[in-house]
GUMI-481733 format. One record per residue: residue in three letters; z, x negated, y of N, C-alpha, C in turn. Coordinates in pm, 1 decimal, always signed. Each point is the difference from the previous one (the first is absolute). Example, Ala and Ser with C-alpha at 12.3 -4.5 7.8 and 13.67 -1.06 7.14 Angstrom:
VOLUM     r       n_c3       n_c1       n_c2      ca_c3      ca_c1      ca_c2       c_c3       c_c1       c_c2
VOLUM   ALA     +780.0    -1319.0     -569.0       +0.0      +89.0     +119.0       +0.0      -90.0     +120.0
VOLUM   SER      -72.0      +35.0     +105.0       +6.0      -82.0     +119.0      +73.0      +77.0     +109.0
This chain:
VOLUM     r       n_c3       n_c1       n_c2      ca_c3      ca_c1      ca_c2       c_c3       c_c1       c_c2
VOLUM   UNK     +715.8     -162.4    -1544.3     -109.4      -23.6      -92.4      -66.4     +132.1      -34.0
VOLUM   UNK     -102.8       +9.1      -25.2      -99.0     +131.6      -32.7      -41.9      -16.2     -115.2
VOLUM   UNK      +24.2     +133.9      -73.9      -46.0      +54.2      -90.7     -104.4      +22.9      -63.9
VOLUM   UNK      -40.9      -33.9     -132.4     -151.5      +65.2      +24.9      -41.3     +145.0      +10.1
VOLUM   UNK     -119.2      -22.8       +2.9      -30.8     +177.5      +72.9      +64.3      +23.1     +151.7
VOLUM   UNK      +70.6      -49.2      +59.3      +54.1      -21.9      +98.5     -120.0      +15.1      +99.0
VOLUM   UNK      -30.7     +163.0      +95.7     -148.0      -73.1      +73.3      +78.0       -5.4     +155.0
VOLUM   UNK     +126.6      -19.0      +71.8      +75.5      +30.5     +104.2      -94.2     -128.9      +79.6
VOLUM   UNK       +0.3      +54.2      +92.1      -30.8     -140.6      +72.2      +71.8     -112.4      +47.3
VOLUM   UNK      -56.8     -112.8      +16.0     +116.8     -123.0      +28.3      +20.0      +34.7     +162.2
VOLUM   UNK     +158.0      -10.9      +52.9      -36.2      -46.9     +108.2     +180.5       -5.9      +98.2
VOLUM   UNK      -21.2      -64.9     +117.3     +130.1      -30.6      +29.4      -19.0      +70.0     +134.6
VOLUM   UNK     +163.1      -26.6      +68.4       -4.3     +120.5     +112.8      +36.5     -174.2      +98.5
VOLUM   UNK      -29.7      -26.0      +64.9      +51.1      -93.4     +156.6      +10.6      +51.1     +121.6
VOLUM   UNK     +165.1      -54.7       +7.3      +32.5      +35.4     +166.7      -98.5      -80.9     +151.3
VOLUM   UNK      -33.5      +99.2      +61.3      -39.8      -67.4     +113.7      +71.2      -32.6     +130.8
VOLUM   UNK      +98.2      -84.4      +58.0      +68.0      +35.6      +88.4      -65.4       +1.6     +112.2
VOLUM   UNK      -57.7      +86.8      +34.9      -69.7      -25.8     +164.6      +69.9     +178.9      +53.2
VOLUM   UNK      -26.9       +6.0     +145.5      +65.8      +93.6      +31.6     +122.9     +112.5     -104.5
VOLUM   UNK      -22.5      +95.4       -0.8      +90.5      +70.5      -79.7      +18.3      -50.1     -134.0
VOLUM   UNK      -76.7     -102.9      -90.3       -2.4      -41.3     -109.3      -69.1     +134.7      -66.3
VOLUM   UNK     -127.6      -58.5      -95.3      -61.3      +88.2     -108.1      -18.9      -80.2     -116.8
VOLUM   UNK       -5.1      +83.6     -119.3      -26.0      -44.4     -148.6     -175.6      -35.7      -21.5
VOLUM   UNK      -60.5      -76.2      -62.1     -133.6      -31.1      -27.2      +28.5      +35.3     -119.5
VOLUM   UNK      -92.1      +41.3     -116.7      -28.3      +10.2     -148.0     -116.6      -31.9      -52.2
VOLUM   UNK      +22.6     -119.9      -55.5     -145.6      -35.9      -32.0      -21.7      -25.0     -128.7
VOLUM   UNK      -72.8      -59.1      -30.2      -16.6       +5.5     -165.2     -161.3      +41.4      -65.1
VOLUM   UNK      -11.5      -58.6      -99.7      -93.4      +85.0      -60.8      -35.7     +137.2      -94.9
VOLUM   UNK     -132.7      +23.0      +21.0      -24.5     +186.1      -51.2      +65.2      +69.8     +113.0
VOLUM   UNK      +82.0       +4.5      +76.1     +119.5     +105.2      +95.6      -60.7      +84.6      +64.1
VOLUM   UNK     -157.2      -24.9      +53.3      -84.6     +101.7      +90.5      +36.1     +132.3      -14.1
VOLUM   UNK      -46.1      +10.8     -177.7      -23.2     +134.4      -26.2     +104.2     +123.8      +69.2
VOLUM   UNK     +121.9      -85.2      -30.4     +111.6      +45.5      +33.0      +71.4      +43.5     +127.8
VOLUM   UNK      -91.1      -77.7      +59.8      +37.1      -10.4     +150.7      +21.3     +124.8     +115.1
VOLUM   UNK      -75.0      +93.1      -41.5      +34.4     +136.6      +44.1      +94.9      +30.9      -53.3
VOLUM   UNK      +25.3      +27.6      -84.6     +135.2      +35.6      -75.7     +104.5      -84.7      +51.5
VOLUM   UNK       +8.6     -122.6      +25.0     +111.6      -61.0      +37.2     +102.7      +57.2     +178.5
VOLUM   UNK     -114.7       -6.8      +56.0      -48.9      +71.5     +109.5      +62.6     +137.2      +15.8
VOLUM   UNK      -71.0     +102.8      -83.5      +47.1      +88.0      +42.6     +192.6      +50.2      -48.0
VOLUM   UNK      +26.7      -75.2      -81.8     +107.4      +22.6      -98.8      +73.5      -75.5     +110.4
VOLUM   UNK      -12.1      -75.2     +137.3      +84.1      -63.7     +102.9       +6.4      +59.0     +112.1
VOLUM   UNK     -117.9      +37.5      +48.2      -49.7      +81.3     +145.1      +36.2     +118.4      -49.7
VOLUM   UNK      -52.4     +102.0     -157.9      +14.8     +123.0      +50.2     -158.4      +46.9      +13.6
VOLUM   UNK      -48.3      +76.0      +53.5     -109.2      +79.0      +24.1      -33.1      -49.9     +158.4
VOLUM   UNK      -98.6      -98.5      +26.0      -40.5      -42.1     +159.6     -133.6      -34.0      -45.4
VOLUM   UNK      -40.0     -105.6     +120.6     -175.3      -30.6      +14.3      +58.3     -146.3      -37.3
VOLUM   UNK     -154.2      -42.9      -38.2      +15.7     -178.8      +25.3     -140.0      -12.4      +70.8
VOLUM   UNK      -23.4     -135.6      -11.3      -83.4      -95.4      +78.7      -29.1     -114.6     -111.4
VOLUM   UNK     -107.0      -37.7      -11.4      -42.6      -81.3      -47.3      -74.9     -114.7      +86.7
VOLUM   UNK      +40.7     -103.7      +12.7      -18.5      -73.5     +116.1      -78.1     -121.6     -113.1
VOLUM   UNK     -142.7      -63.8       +1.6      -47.3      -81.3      -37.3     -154.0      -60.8      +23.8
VOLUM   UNK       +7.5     -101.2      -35.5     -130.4      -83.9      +19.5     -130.0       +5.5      -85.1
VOLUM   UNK      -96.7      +20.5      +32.4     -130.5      +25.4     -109.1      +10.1      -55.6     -128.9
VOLUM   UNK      +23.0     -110.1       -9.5      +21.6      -89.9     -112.2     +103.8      +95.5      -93.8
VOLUM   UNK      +78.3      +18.3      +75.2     +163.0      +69.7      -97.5      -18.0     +119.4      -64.6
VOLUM   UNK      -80.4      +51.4     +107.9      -59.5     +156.1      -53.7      -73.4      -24.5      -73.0
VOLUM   UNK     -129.2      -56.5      -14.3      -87.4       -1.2     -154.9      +81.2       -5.1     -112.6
VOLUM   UNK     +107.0      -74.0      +17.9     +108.0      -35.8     -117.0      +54.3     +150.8      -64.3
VOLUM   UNK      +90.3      +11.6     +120.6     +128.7     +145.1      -54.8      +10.3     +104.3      +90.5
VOLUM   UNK     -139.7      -53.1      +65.4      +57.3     +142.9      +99.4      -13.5     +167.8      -97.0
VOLUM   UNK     -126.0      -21.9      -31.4      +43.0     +128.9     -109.2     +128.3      +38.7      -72.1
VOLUM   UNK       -8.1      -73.2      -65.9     +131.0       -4.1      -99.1     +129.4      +28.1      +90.8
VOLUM   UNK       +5.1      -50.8     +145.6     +112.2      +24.8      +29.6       +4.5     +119.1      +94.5
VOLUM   UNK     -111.7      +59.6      +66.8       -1.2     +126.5      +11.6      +56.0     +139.9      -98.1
VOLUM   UNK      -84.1      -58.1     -134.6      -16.8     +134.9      -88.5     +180.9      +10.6      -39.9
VOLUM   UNK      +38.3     -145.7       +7.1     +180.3      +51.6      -21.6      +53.4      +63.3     +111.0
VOLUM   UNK      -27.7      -35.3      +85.0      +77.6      +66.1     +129.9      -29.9     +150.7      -29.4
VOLUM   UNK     -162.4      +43.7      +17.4       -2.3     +111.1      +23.3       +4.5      +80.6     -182.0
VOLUM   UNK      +35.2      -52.9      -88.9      +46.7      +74.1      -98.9     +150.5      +32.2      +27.8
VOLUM   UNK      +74.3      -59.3      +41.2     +132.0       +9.6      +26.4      +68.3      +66.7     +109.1
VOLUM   UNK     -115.3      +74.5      +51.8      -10.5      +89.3     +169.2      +23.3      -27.3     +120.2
VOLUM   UNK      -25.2     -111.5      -38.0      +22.4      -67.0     +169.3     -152.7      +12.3      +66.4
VOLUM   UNK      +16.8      +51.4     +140.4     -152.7       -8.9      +61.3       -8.0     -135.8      +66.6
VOLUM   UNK     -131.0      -83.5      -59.6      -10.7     -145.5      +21.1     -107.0      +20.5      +92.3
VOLUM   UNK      -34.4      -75.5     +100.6      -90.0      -94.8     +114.2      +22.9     -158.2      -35.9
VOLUM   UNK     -152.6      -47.2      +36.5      -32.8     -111.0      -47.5      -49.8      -77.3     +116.6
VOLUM   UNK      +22.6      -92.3      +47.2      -33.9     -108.5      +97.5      -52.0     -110.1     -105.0
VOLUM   UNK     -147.8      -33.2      +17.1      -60.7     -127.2      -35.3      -61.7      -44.1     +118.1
VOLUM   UNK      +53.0     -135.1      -29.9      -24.8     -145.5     +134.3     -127.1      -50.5      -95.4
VOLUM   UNK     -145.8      -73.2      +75.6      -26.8     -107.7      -28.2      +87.9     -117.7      -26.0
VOLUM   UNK      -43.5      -62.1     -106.1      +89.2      -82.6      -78.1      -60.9     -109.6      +69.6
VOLUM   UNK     +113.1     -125.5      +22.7      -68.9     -122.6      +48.4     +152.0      +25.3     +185.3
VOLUM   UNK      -30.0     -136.3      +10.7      +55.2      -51.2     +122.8       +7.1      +55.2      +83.6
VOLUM   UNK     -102.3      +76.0      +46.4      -16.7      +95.0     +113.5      +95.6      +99.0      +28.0
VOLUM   UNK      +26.2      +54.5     -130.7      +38.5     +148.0      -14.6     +190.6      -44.3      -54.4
């Protein structure tokens, strides 16, 4: 249960079992964080941002400016959004 004043974000971690098995974390507010989560696992590396036009109007900012506040050097792949792509 949360507190008030409490501003943590909600959010849960899920196993994925496909090849080696990886964790998902999803939840809401978590973006901000997301560099930070990141780098506090990897360490100091690059990422990739892999997304669709649609997704990017959304967070692609937001989820850049965490990455690269948190020193990771980010590259960005945007797909046309839609069936095609």
């Amino acid at each position: 249960m949360r507190r008030p004043g409490d501003t943590r974000a909600d959010s849960r971690t899920l196993p994925v079992n496909a090849g080696k098995g990886y964790n998902v974390k999803i939840g809401k507010g978590i973006l901000p964080q997301c560099g930070q989560e990141i780098a506090g696992l990897m360490g100091p590396c690059s990422a990739a941002v892999v997304t669709d036009s649609h997704v990017a109007e959304l967070y692609l900012e937001e989820c850049v400016r965490s990455l690269s506040d948190s020193g990771l050097k980010t590259s960005v792949f945007t797909f046309p959004a839609g069936e095609g792509s």
